[in-house]
PDB file of N, CA, C, O and CB in Angstrom:
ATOM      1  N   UNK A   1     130.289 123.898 131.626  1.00  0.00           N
ATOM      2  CA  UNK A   1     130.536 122.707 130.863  1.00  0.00           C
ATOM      3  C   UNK A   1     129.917 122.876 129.476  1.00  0.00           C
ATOM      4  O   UNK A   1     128.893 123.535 129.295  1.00  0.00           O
ATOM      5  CB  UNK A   1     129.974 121.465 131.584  1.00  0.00           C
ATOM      6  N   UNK A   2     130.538 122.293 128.576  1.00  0.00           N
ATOM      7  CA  UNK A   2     130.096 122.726 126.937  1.00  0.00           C
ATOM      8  C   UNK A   2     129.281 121.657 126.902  1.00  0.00           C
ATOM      9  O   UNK A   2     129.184 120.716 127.690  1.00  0.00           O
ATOM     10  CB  UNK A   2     131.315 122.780 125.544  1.00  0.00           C
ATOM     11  N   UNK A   3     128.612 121.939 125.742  1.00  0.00           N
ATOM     12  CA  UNK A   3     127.546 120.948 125.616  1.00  0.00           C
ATOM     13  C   UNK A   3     127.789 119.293 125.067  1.00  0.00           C
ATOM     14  O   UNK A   3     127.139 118.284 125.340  1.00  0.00           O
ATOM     15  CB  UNK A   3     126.612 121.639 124.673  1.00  0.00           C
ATOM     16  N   UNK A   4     129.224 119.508 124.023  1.00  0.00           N
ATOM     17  CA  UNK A   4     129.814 118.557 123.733  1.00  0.00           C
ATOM     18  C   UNK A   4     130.716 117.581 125.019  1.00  0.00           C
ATOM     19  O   UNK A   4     131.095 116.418 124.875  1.00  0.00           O
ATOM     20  CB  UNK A   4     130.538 119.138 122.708  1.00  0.00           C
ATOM     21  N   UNK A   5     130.850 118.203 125.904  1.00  0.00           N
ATOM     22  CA  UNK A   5     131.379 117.323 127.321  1.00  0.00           C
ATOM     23  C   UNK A   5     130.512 116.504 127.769  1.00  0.00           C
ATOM     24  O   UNK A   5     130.560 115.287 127.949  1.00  0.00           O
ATOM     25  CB  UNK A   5     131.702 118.120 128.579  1.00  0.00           C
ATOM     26  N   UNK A   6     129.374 117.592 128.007  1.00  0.00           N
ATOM     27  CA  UNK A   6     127.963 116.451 128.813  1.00  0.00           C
ATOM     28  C   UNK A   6     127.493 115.692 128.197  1.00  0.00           C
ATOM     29  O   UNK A   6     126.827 114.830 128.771  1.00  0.00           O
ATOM     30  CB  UNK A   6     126.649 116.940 129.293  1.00  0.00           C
ATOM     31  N   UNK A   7     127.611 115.668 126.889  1.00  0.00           N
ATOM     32  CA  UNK A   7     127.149 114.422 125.830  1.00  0.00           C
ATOM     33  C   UNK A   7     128.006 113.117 125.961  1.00  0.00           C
ATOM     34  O   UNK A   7     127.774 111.912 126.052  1.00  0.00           O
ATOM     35  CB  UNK A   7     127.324 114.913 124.186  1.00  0.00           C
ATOM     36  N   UNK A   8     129.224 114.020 125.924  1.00  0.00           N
ATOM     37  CA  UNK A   8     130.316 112.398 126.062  1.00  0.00           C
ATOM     38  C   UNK A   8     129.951 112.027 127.485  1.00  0.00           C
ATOM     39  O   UNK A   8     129.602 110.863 127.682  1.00  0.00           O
ATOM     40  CB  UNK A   8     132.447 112.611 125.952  1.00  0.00           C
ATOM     41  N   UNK A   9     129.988 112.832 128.447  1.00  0.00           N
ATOM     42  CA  UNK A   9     130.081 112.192 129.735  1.00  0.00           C
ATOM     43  C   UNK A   9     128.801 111.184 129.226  1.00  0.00           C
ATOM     44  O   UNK A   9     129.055 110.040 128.852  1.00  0.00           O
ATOM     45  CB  UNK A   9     129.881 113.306 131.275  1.00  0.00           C
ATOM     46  N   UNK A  10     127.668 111.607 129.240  1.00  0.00           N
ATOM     47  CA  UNK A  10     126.170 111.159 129.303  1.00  0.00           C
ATOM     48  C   UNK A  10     126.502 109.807 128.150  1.00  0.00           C
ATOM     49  O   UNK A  10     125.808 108.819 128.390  1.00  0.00           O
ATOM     50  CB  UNK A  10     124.788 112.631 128.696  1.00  0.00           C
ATOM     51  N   UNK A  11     127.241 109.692 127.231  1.00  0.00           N
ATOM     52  CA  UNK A  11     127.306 108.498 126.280  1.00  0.00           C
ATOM     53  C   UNK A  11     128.150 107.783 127.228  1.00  0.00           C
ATOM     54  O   UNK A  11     127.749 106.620 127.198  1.00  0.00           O
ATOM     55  CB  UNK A  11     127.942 108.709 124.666  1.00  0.00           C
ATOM     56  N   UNK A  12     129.457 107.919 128.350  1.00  0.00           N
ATOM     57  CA  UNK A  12     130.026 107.237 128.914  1.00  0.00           C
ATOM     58  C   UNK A  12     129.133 106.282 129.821  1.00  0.00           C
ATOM     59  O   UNK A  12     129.050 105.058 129.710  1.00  0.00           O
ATOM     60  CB  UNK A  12     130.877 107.960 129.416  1.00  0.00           C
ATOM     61  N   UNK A  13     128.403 107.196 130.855  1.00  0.00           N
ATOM     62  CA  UNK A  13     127.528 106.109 131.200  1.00  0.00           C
ATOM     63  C   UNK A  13     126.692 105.883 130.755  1.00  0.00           C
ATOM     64  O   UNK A  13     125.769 106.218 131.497  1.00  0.00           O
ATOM     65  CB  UNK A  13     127.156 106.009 132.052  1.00  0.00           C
ATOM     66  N   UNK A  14     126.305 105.414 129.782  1.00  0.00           N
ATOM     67  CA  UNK A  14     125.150 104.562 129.100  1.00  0.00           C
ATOM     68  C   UNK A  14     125.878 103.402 128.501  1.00  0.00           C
ATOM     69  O   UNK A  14     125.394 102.292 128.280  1.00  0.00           O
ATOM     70  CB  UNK A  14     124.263 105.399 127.895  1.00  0.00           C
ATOM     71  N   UNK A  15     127.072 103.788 128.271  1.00  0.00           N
ATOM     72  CA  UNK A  15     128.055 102.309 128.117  1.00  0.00           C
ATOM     73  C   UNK A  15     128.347 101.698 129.220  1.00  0.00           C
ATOM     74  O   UNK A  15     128.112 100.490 129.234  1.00  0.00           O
ATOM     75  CB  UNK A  15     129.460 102.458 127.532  1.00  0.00           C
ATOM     76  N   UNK A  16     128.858 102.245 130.294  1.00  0.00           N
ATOM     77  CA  UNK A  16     129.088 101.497 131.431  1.00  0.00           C
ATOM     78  C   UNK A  16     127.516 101.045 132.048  1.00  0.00           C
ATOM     79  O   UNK A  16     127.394 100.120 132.852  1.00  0.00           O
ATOM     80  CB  UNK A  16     130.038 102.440 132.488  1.00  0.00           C
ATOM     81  N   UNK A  17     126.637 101.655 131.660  1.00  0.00           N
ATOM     82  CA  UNK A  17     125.236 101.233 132.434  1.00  0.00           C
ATOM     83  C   UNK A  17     124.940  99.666 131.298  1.00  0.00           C
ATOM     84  O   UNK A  17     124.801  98.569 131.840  1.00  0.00           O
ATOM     85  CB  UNK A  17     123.614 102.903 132.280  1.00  0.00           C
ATOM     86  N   UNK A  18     124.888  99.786 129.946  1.00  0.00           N
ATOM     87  CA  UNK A  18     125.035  98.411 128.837  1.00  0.00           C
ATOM     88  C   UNK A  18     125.658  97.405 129.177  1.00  0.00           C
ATOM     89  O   UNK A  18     125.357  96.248 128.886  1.00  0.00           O
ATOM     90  CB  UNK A  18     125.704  98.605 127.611  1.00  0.00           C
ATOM     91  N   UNK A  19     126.685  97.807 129.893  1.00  0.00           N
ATOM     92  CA  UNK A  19     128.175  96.979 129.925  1.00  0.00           C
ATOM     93  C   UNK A  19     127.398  96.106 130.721  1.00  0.00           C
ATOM     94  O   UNK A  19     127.002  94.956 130.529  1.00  0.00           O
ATOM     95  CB  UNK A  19     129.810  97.687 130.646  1.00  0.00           C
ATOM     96  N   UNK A  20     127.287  96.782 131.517  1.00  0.00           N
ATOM     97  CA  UNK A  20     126.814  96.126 133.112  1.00  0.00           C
ATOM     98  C   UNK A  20     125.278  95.514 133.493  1.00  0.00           C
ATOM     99  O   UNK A  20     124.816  94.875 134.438  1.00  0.00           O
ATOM    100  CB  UNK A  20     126.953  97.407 134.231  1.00  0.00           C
ATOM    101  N   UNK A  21     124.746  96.070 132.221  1.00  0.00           N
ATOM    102  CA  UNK A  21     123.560  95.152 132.256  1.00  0.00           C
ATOM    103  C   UNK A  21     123.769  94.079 131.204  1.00  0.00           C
ATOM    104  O   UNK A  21     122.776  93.367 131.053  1.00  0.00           O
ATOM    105  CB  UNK A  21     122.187  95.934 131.991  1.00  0.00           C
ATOM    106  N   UNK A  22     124.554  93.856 130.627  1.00  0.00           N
ATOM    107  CA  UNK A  22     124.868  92.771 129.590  1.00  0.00           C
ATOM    108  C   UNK A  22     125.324  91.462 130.252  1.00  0.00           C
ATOM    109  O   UNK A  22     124.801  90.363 130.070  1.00  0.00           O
ATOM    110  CB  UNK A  22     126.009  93.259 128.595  1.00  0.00           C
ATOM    111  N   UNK A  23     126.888  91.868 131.436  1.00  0.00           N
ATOM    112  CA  UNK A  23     127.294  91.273 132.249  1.00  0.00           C
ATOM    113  C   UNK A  23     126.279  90.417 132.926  1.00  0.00           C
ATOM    114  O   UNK A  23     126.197  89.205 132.723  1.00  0.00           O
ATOM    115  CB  UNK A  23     127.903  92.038 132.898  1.00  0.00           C
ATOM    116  N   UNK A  24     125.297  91.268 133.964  1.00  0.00           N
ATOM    117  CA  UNK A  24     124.473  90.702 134.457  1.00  0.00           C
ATOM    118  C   UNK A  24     123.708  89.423 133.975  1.00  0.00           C
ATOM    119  O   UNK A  24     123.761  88.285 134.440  1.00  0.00           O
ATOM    120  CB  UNK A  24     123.892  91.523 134.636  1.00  0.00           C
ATOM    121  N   UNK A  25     122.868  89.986 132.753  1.00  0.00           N
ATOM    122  CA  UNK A  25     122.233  89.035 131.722  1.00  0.00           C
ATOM    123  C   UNK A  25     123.353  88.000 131.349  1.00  0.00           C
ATOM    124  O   UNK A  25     122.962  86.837 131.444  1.00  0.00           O
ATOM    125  CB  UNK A  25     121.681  89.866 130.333  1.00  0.00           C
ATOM    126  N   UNK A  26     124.721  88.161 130.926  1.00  0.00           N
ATOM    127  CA  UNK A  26     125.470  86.845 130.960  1.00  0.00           C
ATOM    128  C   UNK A  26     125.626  85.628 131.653  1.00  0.00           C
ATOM    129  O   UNK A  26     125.717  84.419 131.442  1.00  0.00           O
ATOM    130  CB  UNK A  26     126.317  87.054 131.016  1.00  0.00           C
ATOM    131  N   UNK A  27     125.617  86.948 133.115  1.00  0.00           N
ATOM    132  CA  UNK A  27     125.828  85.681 134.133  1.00  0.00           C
ATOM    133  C   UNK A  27     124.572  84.725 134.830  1.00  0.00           C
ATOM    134  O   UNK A  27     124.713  83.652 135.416  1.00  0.00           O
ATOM    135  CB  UNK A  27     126.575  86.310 135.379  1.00  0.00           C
ATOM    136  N   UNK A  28     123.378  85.433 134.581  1.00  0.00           N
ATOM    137  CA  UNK A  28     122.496  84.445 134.695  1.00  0.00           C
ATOM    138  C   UNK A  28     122.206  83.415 134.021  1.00  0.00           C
ATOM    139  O   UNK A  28     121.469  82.496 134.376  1.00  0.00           O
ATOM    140  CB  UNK A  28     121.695  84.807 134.763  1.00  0.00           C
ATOM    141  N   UNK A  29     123.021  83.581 132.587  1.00  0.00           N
ATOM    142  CA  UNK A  29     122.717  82.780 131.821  1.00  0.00           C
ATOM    143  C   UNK A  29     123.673  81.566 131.839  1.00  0.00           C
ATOM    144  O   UNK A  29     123.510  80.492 131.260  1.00  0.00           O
ATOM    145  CB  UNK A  29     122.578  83.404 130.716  1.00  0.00           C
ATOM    146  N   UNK A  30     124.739  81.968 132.647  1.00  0.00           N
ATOM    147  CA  UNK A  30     125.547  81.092 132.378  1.00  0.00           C
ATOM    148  C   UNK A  30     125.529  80.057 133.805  1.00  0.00           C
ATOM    149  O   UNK A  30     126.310  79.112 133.918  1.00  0.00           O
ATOM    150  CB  UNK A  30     126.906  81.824 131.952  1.00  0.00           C
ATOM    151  N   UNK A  31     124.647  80.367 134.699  1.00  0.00           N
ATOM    152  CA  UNK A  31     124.243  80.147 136.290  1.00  0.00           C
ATOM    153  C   UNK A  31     123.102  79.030 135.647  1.00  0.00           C
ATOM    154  O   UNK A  31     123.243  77.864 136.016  1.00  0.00           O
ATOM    155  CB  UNK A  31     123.514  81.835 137.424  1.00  0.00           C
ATOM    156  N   UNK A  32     122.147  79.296 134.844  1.00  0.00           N
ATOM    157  CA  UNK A  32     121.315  78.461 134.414  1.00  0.00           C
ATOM    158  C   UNK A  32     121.705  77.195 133.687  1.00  0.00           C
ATOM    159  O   UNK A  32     121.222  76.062 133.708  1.00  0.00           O
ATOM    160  CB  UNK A  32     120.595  79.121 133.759  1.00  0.00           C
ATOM    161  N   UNK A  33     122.996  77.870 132.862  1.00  0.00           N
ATOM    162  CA  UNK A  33     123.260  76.336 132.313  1.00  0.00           C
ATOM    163  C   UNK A  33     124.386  75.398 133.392  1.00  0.00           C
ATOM    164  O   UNK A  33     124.797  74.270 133.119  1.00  0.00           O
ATOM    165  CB  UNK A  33     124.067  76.498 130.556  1.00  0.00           C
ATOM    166  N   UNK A  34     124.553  75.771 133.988  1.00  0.00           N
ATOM    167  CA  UNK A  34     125.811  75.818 134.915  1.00  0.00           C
ATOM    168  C   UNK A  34     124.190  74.340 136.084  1.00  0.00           C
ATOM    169  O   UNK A  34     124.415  73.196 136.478  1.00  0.00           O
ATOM    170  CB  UNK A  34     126.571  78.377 135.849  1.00  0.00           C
ATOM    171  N   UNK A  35     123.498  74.762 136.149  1.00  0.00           N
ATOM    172  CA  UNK A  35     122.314  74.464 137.262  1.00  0.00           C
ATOM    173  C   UNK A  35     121.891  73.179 136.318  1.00  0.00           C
ATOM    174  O   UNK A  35     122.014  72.006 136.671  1.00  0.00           O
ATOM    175  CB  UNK A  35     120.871  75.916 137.592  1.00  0.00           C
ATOM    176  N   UNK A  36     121.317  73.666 134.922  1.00  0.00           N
ATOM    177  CA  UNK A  36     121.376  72.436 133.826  1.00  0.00           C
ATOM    178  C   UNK A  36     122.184  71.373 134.452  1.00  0.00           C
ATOM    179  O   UNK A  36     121.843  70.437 135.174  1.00  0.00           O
ATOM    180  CB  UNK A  36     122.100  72.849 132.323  1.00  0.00           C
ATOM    181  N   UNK A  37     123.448  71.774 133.963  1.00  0.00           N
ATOM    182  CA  UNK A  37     124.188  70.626 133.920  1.00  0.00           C
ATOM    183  C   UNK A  37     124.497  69.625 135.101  1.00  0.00           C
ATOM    184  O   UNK A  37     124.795  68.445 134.917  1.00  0.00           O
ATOM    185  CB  UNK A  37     125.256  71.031 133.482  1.00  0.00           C
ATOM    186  N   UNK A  38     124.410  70.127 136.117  1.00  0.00           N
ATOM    187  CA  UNK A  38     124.616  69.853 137.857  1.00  0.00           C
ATOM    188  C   UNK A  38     123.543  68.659 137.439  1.00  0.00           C
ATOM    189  O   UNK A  38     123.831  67.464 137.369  1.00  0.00           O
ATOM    190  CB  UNK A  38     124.036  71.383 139.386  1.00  0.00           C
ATOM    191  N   UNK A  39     122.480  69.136 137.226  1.00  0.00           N
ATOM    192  CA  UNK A  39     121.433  68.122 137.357  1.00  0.00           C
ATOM    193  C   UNK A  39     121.168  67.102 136.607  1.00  0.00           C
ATOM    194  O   UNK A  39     120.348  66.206 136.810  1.00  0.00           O
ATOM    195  CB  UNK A  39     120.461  68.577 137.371  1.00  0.00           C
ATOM    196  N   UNK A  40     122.119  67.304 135.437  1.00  0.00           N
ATOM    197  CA  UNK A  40     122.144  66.108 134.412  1.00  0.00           C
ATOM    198  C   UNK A  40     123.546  65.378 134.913  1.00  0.00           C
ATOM    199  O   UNK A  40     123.751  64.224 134.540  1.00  0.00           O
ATOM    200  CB  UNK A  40     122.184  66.667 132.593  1.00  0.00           C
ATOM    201  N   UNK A  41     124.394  65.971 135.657  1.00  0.00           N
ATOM    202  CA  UNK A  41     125.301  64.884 136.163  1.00  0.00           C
ATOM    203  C   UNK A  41     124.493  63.552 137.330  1.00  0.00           C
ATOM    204  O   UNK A  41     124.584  62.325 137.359  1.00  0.00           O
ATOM    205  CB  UNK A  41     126.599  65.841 137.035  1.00  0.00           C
ATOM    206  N   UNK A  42     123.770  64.508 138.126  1.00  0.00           N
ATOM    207  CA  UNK A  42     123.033  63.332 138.960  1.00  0.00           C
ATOM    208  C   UNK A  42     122.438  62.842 139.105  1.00  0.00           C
ATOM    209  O   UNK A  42     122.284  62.029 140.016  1.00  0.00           O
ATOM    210  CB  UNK A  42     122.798  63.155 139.552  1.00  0.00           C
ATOM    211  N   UNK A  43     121.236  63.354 137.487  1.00  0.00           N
ATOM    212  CA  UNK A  43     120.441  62.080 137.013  1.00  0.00           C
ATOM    213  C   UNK A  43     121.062  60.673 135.962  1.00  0.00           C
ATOM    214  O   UNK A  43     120.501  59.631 135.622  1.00  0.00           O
ATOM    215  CB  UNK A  43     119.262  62.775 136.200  1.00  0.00           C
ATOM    216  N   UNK A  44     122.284  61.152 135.703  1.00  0.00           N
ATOM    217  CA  UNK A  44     122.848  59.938 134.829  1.00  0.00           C
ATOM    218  C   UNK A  44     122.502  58.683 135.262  1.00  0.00           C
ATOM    219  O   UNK A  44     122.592  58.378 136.451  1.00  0.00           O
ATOM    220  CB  UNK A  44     124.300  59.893 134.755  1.00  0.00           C
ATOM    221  N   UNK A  45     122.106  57.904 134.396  1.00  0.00           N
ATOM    222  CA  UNK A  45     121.554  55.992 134.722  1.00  0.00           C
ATOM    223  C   UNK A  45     122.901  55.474 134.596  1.00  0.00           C
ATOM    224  O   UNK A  45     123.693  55.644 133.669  1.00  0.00           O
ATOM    225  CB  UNK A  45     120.274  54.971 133.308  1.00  0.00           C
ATOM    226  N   UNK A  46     123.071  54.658 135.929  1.00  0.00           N
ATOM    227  CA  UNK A  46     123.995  53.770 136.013  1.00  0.00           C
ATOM    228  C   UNK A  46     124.378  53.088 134.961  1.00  0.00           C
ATOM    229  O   UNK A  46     123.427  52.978 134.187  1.00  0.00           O
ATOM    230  CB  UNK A  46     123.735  53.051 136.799  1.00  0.00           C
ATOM    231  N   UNK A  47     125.665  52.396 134.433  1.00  0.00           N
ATOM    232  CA  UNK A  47     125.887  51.084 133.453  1.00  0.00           C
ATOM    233  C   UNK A  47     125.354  50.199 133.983  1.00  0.00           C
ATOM    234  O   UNK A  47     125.606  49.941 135.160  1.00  0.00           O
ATOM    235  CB  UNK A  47     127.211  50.581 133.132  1.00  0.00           C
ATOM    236  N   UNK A  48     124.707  49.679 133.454  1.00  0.00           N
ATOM    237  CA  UNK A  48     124.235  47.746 133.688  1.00  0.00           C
ATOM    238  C   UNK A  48     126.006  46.941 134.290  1.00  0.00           C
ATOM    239  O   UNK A  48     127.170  46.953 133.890  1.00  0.00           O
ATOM    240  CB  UNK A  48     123.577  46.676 131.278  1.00  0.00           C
ATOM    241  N   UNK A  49     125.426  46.492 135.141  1.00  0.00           N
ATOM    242  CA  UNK A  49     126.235  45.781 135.537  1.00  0.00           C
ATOM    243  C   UNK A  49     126.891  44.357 134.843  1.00  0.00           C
ATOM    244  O   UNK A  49     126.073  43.440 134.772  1.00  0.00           O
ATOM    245  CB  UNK A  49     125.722  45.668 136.536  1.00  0.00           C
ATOM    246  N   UNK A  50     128.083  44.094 134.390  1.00  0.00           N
ATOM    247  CA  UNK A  50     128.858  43.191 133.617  1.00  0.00           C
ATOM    248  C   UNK A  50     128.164  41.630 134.769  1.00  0.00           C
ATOM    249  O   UNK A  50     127.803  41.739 135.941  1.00  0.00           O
ATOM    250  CB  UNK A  50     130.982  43.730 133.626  1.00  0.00           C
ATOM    251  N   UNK A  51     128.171  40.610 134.112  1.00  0.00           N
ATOM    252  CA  UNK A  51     127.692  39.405 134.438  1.00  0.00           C
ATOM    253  C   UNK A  51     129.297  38.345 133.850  1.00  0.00           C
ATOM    254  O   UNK A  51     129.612  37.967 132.722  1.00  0.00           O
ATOM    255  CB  UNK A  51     125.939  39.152 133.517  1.00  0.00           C
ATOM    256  N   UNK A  52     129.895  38.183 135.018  1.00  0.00           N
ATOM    257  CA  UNK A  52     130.900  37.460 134.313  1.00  0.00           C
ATOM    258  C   UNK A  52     130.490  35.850 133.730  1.00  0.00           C
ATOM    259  O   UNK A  52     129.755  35.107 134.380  1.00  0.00           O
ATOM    260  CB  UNK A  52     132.109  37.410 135.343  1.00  0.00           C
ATOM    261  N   UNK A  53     130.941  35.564 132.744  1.00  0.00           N
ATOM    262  CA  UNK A  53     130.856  34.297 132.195  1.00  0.00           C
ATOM    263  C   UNK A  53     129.468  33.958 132.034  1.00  0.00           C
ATOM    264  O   UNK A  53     129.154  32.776 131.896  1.00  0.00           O
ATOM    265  CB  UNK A  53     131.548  33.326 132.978  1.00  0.00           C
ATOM    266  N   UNK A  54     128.544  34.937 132.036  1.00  0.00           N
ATOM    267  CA  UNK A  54     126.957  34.590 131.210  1.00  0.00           C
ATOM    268  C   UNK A  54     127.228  33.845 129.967  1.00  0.00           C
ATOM    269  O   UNK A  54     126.994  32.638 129.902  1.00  0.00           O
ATOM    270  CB  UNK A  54     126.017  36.075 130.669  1.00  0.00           C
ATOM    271  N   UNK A  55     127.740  34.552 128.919  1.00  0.00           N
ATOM    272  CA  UNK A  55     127.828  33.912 127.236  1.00  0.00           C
ATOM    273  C   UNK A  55     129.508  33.817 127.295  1.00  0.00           C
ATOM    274  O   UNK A  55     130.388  34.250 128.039  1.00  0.00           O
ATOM    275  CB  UNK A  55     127.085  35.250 125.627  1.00  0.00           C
ATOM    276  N   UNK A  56     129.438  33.006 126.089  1.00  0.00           N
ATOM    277  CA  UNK A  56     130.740  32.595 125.624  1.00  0.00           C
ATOM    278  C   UNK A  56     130.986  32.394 124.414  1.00  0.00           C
ATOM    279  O   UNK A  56     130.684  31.320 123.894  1.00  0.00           O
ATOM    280  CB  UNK A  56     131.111  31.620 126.108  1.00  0.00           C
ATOM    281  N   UNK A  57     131.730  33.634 123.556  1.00  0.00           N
ATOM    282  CA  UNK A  57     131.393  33.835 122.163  1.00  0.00           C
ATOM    283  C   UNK A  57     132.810  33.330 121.403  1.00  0.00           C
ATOM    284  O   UNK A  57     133.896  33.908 121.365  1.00  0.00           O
ATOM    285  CB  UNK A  57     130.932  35.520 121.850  1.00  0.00           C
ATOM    286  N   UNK A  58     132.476  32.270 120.914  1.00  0.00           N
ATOM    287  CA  UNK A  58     133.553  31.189 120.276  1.00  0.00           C
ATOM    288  C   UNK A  58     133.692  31.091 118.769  1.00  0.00           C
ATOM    289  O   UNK A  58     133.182  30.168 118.135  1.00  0.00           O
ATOM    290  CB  UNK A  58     133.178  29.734 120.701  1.00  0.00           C
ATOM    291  N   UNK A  59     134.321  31.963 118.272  1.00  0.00           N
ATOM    292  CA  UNK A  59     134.971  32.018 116.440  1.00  0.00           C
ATOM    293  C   UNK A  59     135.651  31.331 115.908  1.00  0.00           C
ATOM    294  O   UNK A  59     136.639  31.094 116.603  1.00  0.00           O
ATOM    295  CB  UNK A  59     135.723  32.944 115.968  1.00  0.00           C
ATOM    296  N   UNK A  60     135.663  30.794 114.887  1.00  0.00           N
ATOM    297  CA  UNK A  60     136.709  29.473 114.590  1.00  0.00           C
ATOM    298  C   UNK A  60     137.901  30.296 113.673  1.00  0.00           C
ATOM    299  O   UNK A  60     138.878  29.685 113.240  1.00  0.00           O
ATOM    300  CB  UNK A  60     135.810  27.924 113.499  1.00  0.00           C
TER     301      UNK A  60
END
């Protein structure tokens, strides 16, 4: 094997090894906000509940 082969091979995986540690690091990141958000859906505070016919707002 020439020396210029084993270099490319050896640059191939170091891209596929990047690739794939990038991926990784993406997807945790996107698991975290993903976990965020879950938890801000089921802390949301209820609306106040409507009171029918409390006030009665009369404009001339």
């Amino acid at each position: 094997m020439s020396v210029s082969a084993l270099m490319g091979k050896q640059v191939a995986e170091l891209q596929q090894t990047v690739s794939l540690s990038l991926m990784k690091s993406q997807m945790a990141t996107q698991t975290a906000h993903a976990t965020v958000m879950m938890e801000q859906l089921t802390a949301s505070t209820p609306a106040p509940h409507p009171f029918k016919g409390g006030t009665v707002d009369v404009k001339a």
